[in-house]
C-alpha positions in Angstrom: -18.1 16.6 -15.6 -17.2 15.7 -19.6 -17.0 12.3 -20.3 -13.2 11.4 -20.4 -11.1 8.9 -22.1 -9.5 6.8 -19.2 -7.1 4.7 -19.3 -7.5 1.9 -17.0 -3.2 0.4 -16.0 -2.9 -2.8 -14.2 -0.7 -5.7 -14.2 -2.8 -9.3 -14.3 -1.0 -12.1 -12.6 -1.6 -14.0 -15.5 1.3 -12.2 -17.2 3.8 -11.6 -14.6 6.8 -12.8 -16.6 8.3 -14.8 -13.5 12.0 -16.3 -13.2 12.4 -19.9 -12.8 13.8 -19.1 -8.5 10.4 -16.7 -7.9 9.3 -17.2 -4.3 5.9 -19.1 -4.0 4.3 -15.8 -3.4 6.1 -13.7 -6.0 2.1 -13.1 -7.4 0.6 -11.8 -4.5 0.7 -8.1 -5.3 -0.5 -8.3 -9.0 -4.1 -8.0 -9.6 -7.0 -10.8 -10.8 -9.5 -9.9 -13.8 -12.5 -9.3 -10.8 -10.7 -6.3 -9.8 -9.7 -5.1 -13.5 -13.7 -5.9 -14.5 -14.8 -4.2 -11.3 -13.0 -0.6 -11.8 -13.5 -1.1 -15.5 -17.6 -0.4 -14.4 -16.7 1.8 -11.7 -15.5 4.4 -14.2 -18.0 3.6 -16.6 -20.6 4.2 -14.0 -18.6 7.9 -13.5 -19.2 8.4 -17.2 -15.8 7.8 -18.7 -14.7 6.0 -21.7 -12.5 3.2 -20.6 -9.5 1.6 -22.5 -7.8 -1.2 -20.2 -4.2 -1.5 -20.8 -1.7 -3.8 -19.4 1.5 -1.6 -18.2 3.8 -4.2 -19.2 6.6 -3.5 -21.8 4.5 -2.8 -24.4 2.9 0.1 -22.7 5.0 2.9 -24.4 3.3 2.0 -27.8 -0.4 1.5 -26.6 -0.4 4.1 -24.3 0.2 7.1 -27.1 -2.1 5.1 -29.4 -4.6 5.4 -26.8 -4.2 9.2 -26.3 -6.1 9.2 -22.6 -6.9 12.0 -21.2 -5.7 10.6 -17.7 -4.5 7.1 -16.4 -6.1 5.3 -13.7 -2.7 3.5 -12.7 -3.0 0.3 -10.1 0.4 -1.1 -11.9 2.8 -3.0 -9.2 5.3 -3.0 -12.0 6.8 -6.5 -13.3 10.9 -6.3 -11.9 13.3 -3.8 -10.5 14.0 -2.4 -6.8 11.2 0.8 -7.6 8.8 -1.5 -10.1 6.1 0.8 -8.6 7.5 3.6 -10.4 8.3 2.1 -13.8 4.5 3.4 -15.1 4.2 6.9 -13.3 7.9 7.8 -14.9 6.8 6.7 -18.4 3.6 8.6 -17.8 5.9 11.9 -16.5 8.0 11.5 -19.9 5.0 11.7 -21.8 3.2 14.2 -20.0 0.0 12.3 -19.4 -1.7 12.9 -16.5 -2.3 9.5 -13.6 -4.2 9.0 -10.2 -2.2 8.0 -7.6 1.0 9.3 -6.0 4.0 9.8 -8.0 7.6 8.6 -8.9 9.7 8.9 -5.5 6.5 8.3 -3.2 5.7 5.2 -5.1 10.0 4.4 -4.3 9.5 5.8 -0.8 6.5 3.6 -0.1 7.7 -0.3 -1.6 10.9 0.2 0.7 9.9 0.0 3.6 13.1 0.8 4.9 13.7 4.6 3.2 10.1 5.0 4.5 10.7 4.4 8.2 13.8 6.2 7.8 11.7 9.3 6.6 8.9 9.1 8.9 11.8 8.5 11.8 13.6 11.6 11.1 9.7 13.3 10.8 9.6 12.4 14.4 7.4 9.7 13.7 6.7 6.7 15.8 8.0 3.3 14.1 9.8 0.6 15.8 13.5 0.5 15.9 15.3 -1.5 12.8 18.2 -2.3 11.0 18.7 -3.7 7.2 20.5 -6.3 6.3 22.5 -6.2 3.1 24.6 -9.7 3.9 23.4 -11.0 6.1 26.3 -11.1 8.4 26.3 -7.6 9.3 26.5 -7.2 13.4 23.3 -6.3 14.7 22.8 -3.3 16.2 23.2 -3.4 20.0 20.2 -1.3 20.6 17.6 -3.6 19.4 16.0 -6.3 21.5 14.7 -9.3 20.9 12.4 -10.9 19.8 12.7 -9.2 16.2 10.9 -9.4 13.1 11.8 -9.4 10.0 10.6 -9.1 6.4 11.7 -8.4 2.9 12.4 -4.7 2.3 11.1 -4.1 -1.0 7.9 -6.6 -1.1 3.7 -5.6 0.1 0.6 -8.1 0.3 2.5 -10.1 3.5 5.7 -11.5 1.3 7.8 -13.3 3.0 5.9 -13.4 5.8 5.4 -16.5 8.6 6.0 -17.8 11.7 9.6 -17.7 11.1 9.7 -14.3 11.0 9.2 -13.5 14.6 12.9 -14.0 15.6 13.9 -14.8 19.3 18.0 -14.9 19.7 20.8 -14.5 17.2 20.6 -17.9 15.6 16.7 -17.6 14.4 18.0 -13.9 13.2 20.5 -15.0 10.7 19.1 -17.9 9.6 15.5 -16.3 8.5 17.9 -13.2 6.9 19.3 -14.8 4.8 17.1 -16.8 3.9 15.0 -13.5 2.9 18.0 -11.8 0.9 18.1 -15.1 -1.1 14.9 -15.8 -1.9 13.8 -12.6 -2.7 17.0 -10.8 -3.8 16.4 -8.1 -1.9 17.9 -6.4 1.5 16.2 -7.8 5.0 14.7 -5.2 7.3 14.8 -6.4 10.8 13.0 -4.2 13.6 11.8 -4.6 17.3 8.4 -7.4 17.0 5.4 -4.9 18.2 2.8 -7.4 19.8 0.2 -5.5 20.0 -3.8 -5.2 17.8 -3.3 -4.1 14.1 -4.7 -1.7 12.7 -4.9 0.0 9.2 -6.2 3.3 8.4 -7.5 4.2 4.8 -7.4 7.6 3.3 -8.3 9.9 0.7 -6.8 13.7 -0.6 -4.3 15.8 -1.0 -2.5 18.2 1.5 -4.6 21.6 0.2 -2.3 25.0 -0.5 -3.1 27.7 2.2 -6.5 29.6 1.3 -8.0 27.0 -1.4 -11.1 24.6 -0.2 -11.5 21.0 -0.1 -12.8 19.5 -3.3 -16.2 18.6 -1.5 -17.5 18.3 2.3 -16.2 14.4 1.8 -12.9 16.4 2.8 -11.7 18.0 6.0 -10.6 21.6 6.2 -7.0 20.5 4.9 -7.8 18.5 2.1 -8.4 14.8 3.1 -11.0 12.3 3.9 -9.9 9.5 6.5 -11.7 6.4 6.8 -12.5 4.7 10.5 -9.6 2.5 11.7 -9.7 -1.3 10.8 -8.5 -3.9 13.2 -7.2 -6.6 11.9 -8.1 -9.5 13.7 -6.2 -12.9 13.0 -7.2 -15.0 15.3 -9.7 -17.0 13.4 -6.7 -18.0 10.9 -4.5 -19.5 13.4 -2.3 -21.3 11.2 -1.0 -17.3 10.5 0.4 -17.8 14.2 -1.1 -14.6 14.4 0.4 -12.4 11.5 -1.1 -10.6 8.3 0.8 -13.1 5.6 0.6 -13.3 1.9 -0.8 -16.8 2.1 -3.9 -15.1 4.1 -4.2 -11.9 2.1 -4.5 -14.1 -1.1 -5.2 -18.1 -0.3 -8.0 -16.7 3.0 -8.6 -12.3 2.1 -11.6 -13.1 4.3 -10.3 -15.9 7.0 -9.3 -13.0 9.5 -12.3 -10.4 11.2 -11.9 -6.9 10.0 -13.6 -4.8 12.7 -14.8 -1.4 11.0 -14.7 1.0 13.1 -12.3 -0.8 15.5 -13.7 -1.3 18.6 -10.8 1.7 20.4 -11.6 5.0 22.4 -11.8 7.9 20.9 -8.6 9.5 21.7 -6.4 6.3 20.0 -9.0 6.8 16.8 -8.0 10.2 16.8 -4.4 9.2 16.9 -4.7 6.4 14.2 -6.1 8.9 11.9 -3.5 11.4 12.6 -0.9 9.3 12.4 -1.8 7.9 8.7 -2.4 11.4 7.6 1.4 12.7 8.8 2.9 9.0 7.4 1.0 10.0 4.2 2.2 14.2 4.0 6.0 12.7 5.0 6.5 10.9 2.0 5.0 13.0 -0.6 1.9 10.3 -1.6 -1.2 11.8 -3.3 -4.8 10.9 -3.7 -5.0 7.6 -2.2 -3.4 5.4 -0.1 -3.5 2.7 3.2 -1.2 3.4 6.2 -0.4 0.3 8.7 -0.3 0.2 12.4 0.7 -1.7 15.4 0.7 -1.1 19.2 3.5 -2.0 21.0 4.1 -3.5 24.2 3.7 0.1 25.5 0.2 -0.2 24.2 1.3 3.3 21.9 0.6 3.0 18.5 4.0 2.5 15.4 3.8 3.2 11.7 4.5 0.2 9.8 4.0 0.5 6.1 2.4 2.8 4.4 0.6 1.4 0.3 0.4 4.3 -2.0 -1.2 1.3 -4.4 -3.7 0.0 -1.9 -5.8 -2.8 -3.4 -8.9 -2.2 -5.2 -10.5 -5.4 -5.6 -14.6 -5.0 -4.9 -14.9 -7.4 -2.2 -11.6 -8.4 -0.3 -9.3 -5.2 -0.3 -8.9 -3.3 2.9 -9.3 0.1 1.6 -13.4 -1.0 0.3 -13.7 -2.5 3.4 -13.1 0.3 5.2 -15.2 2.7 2.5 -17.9 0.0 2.4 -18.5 0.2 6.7 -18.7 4.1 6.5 -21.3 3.8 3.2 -18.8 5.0 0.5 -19.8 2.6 -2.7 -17.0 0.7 -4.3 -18.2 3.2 -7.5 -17.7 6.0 -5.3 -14.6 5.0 -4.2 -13.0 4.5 -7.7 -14.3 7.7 -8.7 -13.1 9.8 -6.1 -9.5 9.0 -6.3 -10.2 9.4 -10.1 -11.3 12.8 -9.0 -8.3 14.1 -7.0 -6.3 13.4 -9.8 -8.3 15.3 -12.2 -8.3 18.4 -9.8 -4.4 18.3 -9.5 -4.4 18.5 -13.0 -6.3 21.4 -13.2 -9.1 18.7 -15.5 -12.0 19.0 -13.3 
C-alpha cells in the first residue's frame, strides 16, 4: 500500500471548552495525549504520514491546509445533541474521505433512545423504556420496577450511580430530573436488566452480494467479531455493581474483564450475532463496540451500541478484547484504517 497522508482527528480533554454548570464527568468521553501519541505510531507503523489535528472549531481551516488523503476521526465533538457528527459532516462537505461510521449512525448511536427504538422495530431484543422530556411525564404503565435510568445523549458511564437503579415512583422522578438538569438532555428510563455484562467488539462492513471479504480476518459477510467481554464489577464495589464514568476513567482497570467470557457456546454465538445485527440496524461502518446485558430471564438485551469505541493502548475495551485474541494495538489501528480506505475505493 502507498504511503498516505493521514490525518489523525481527536478532541484532547485539555481543550474541551466547558460551561461554568458542566457535570463532574462532562470529560469523560474526550481523549488523553497517551491515546493521541499511541495511534499517532500505530499509523506510522502502517507507513502513513501523520498530521494530528484537533477537530475543534478551527478544523475547517487546518483541515484543507492539510489536504489528507483520509481522516482517521476519534472526535466526540465539543457541544450539540449529534456532537458526534459535527466532524464526519464537515468531512462530507469537503469530500474527504474518514474511518469510522458516518453522519446519522454517529446520531443514531449517542442517543441511545433513537437507537433502541431502531433496533426495537428490527425486532431486536432491548429492554422496555420510556424518555423523559420533563420530567413529569406519566410513566408508562407497562414498565416495572425497579428501573434504570441514564442520560440519553451521553457514553463512557455519564451520569451513572447508585442512584440510577430506581425502585418506586419517588426515586424515579427525583433521579430524572435530576439527569435532564444536569446534563440538559432528555432521561431514558428502561426496565433494570440484573444480569453479567457483556460487550462485544467488532470489525467490517456488511459486503454487497458476490464481492469478498477484504482478508481471511473477515467472515464470509464482511466482518471480523471479537470474543465476548464480561465485565465484571465486583472488585470495584463502591460502583454498587454498575459500569460508571467514575470507574471507566478514575479505575479503567479496577473491574476484571474476562476475555473470552467464561459463557457456552450457543450464548457466544448469540452475543456475536446480536452485536453484528445492532451494528447492520443502524447503518455504522468499520468499527464499533456493542453492549449487553442478560436479564432476569437469563436472555441476552442490546444496550448501547459506540460507533467511537475508545482507542487508548491499554485501558479501552475494544484493545482489550483485540489484545486476548492476539490482534496488536498496531494492527488494530490499521485495520479500521483499512476498511475505510477500501470503501473509498483507496486501497
Amino acid at each position: 500500500m502507498r504511503r498516505l497522508r493521514v490525518a489523525l482527528l481527536f478532541n484532547l480533554k485539555r481543550n474541551v471548552p466547558l460551561p461554568p454548570d458542566a457535570p463532574p464527568d462532562a470529560l469523560a468521553e474526550y481523549d488523553t495525549e497517551e491515546t493521541v501519541e499511541a495511534l499517532v505510531k500505530a499509523l506510522e507503523a502502517g507507513g502513513h504520514e501523520v498530521i494530528p489535528l484537533e477537530g475543534d472549531v478551527s478544523l475547517l481551516d487546518t483541515i484543507r491546509q492539510a489536504k489528507p488523503d483520509i481522516c482517521f476521526n476519534i472526535c466526540e465533538g465539543h457541544r450539540g445533541d449529534a456532537r458526534e457528527s459535527q466532524v464526519p459532516a464537515l468531512l462530507e462537505m469537503l469530500g474527504i474521505p474518514y474511518t469510522g461510521s458516518k453522519i446519522l449512525a454517529h446520531a443514531l448511536s449517542l442517543d441511545k433512545a433513537m437507537a433502541k427504538r431502531v433496533w426495537r422495530d428490527c425486532g431486536l431484543p432491548t429492554a422496555p423504556f420510556q424518555v423523559f422530556v420533563r420530567g413529569d411525564e406519566p410513566l408508562d404503565p407497562s414498565l416495572r420496577f425497579p428501573l434504570f435510568a441514564k442520560p440519553s445523549r451521553e457514553g463512557s458511564g455519564m451520569g451513572i450511580s447508585s442512584r440510577s437503579i430506581l425502585h418506586n415512583e419517588q426515586e424515579l422522578r427525583e433521579q430524572v430530573r435530576w439527569l435532564i438538569k444536569t446534563y440538559r438532555q432528555p432521561a431514558l428510563v428502561e426496565e433494570f436488566l440484573p444480569g453479567r455484562e457483556f460487550t462485544v467488539g467488532l470489525l467490517g462492513n456488511t459486503l454487497p452480494p458476490g464481492a469478498k471479504p477484504p482478508s481471511d480476518f473477515y467472515d464470509e459477510r464482511g466482518f471480523h467479531v471479537f470474543p465476548p467481554m464480561e465485565v465484571d464489577l465486583s472488585p470495584v464495589s463502591e460502583a454498587g455493581g454498575l459500569y460508571t464514568s467514575q470507574v471507566k476513567t478514575e479505575n479503567p482497570l479496577g473491574p476484571r474483564y474476562l476475555c473470552p467470557a467464561p459463557i457456552e457456546p450457543e450464548l457466544e454465538r448469540e452475543l456475536k450475532r446480536l452485536a453484528v445485527a445492532a451494528f447492520e440496524a443502524i447503518g455504522a461502518l468499520d468499527v464499533a463496540r456493542v453492549d449487553i446485558r442478560l436479564g432476569s430471564d437469563g436472555r441476552p438485551y442490546l444496550m448501547e451500541i459506540n460507533t467511537l469505541p475508545g482507542l487508548n493502548p491499554h485501558y479501552s475495551d475494544i484493545v482489550l478484547v483485540a489484545r486476548a485474541e492476539g490482534v496488536s494495538y498496531e494492527r488494530l489501528v490499521n485495520e479500521i484504517l483499512n476498511l475505510a480506505l477500501r470503501r473509498y475505493g483507496l486501497a
